[in-house]
C-alpha positions as CSV (number, residue, x, y, z in Angstrom):
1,X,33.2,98.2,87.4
2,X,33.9,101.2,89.7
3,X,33.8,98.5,92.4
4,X,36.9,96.5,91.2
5,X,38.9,99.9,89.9
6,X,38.2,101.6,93.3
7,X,40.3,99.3,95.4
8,X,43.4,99.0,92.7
9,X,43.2,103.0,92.5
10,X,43.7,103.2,96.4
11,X,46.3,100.7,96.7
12,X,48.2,102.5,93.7
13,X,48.1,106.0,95.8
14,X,48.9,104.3,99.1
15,X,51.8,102.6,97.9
16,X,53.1,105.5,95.8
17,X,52.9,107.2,99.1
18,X,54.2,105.1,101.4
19,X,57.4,104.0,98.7
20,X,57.5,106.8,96.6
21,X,57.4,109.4,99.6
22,X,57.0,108.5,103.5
23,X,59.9,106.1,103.4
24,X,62.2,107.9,101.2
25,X,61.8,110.9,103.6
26,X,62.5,108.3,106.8
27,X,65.3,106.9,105.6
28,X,66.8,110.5,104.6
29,X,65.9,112.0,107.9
30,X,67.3,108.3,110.1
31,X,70.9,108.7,107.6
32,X,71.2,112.6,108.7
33,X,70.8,112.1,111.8
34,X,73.2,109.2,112.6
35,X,75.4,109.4,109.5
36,X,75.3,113.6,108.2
37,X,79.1,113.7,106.7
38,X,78.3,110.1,104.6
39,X,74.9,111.0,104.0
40,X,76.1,114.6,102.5
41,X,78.6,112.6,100.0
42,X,81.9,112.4,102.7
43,X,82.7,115.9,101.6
44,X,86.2,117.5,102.9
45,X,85.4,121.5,103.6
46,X,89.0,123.7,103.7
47,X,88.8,127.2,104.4
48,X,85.0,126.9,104.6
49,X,85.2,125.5,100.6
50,X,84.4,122.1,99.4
51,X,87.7,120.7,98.1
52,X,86.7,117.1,97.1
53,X,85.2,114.3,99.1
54,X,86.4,111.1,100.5
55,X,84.9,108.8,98.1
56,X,86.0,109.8,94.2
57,X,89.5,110.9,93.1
58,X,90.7,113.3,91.7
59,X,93.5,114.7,89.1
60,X,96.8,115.9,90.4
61,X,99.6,116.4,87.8
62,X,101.6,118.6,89.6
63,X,104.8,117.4,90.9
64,X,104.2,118.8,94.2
65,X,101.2,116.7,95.2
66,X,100.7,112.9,95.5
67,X,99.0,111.2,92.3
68,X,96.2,108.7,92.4
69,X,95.4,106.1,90.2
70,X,95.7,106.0,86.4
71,X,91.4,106.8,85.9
72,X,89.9,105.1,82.5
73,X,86.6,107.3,82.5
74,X,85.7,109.6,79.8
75,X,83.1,112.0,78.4
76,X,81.6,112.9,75.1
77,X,83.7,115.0,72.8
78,X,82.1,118.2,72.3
79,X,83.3,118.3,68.7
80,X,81.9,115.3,67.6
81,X,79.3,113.1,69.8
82,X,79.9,109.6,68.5
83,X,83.2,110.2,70.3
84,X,84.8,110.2,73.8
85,X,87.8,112.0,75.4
86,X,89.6,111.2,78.2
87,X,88.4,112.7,81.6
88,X,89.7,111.2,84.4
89,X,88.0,111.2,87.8
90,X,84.5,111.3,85.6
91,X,81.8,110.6,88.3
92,X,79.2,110.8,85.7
93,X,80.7,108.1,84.2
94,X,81.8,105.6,86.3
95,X,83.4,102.7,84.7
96,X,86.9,100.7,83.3
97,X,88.1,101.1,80.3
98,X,87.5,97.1,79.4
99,X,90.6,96.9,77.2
100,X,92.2,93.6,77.7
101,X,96.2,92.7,78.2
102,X,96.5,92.3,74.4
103,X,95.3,95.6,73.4
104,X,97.9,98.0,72.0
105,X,96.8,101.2,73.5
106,X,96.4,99.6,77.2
107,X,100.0,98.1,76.9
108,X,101.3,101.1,75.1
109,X,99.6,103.8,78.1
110,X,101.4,101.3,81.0
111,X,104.3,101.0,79.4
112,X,104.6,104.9,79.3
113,X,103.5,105.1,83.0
114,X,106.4,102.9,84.2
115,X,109.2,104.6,82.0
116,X,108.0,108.1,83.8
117,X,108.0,106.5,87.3
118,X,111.4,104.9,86.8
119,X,112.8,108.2,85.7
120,X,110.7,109.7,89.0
121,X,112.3,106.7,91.4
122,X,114.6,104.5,89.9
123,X,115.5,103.0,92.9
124,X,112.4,101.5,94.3
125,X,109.9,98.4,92.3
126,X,106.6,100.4,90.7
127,X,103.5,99.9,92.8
128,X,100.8,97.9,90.4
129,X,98.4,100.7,91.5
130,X,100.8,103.6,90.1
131,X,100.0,101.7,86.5
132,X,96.6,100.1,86.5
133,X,93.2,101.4,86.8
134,X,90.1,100.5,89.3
135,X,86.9,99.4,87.6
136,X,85.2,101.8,88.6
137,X,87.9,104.5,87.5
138,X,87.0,106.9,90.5
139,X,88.9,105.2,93.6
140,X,90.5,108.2,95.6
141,X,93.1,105.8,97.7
142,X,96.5,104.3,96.5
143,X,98.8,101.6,98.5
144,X,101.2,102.8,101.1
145,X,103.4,101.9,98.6
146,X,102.5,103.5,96.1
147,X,102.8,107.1,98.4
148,X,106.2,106.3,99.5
149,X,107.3,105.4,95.7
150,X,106.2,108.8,95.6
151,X,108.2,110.5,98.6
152,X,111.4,111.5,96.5
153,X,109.5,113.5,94.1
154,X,107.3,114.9,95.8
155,X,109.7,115.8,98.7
156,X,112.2,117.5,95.8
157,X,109.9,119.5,94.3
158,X,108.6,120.9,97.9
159,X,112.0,121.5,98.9
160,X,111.4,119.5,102.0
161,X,113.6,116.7,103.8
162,X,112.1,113.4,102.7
163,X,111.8,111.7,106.4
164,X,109.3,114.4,107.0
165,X,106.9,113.6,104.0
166,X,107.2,109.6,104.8
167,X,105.9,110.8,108.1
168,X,103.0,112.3,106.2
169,X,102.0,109.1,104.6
170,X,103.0,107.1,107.6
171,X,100.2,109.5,109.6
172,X,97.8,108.8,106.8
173,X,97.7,105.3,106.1
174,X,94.2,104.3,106.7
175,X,94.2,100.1,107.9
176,X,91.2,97.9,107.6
177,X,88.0,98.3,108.1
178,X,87.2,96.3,111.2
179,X,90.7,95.0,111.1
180,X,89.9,92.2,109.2
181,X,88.0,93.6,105.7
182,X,90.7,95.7,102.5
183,X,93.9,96.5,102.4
184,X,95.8,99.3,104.6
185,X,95.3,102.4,102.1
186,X,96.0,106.0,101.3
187,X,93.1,108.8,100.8
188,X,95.2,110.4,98.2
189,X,93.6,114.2,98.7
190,X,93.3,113.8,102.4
191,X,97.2,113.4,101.8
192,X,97.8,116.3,99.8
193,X,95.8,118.9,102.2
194,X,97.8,117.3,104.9
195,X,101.0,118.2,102.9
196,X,99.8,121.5,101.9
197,X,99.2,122.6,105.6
198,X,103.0,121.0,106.5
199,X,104.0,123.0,103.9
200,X,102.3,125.9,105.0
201,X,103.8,125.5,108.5
């Protein structure tokens, strides 16, 4: 019996080895060396802090700053487990809100959105991405037009000449990946550090 154990027993160890351990480590070591800033999370460092990183969004309410993307992701309510509050930008829980275009509270929630951004730019059409949420309810870019919708307000409440914040976003626009794959795009915090040190200046 030891006989036909002994070689499933080996096999077990040498593949928990080899999967569970030697390649895990390669593949670590191979992304730190040719990819450390992805392979650390695409963090952005300011003043020797971590501010964010380039791959989840975050919050920004103030009328100073650039906004990103409505987020649908929650967490549970500390008062009471069986329910969830809203916490947008939730990397632990990734995910829509799966309400459909018939459901009150998604209609009522967009239809709010778009009476605040006409009152913010009246002139201008809303971007769809100032009003709608990703799927995954994390992205950290918006449109370029959804940054210069933006412009106005955020150039009033800085005090600054708007031509120099379009500038800004003009400077940031990020285009497609190889040219041919997504849509140009905006890293929404990469904007607002770059406004902060215009500001600064």
């Amino acid at each position: 019996m030891l006989q036909q154990i002994r070689p499933a027993i080996v096999l077990i160890v040498a593949l928990t080895l080899i999967t569970g351990l030697l390649y895990p480590l390669a593949i670590t070591g191979l992304a730190q060396v040719l990819f450390p800033s992805q392979a650390n999370g695409s963090l952005i460092v300011k003043g020797g802090n971590v501010v964010g990183s380039e791959l989840i969004g975050q919050l920004f309410s103030d009328a100073k700053y650039f906004h990103g993307r409505p987020s649908a992701t929650n967490k549970p309510d500390p008062n009471d487990s069986s329910k969830t509050v809203d916490a947008p930008y939730n990397a632990a829980n990734s995910g829509g809100s799966n309400l459909g275009p018939t459901n009150k509270a998604l209609i009522d929630r967009v239809k709010g959105d778009v009476d605040r951004l006409k009152e913010e730019n009246s002139k201008a059409p809303i971007p769809i991405d100032l009003v709608t949420t990703t799927g995954g309810g994390l992205d950290p870019h918006i449109s370029p037009e959804a940054a210069f919708f933006q412009v106005p307000r955020v150039a009033k409440a800085r005090n600054m000449p708007e031509d120099r914040v379009r500038e800004l976003v003009n400077q940031h626009i990020e285009g497609r990946v190889l040219g041919l794959l997504g849509e140009p795009r905006v890293n929404v915090l990469a904007l607002n550090l770059g406004l902060d040190s215009l500001a600064a200046r």
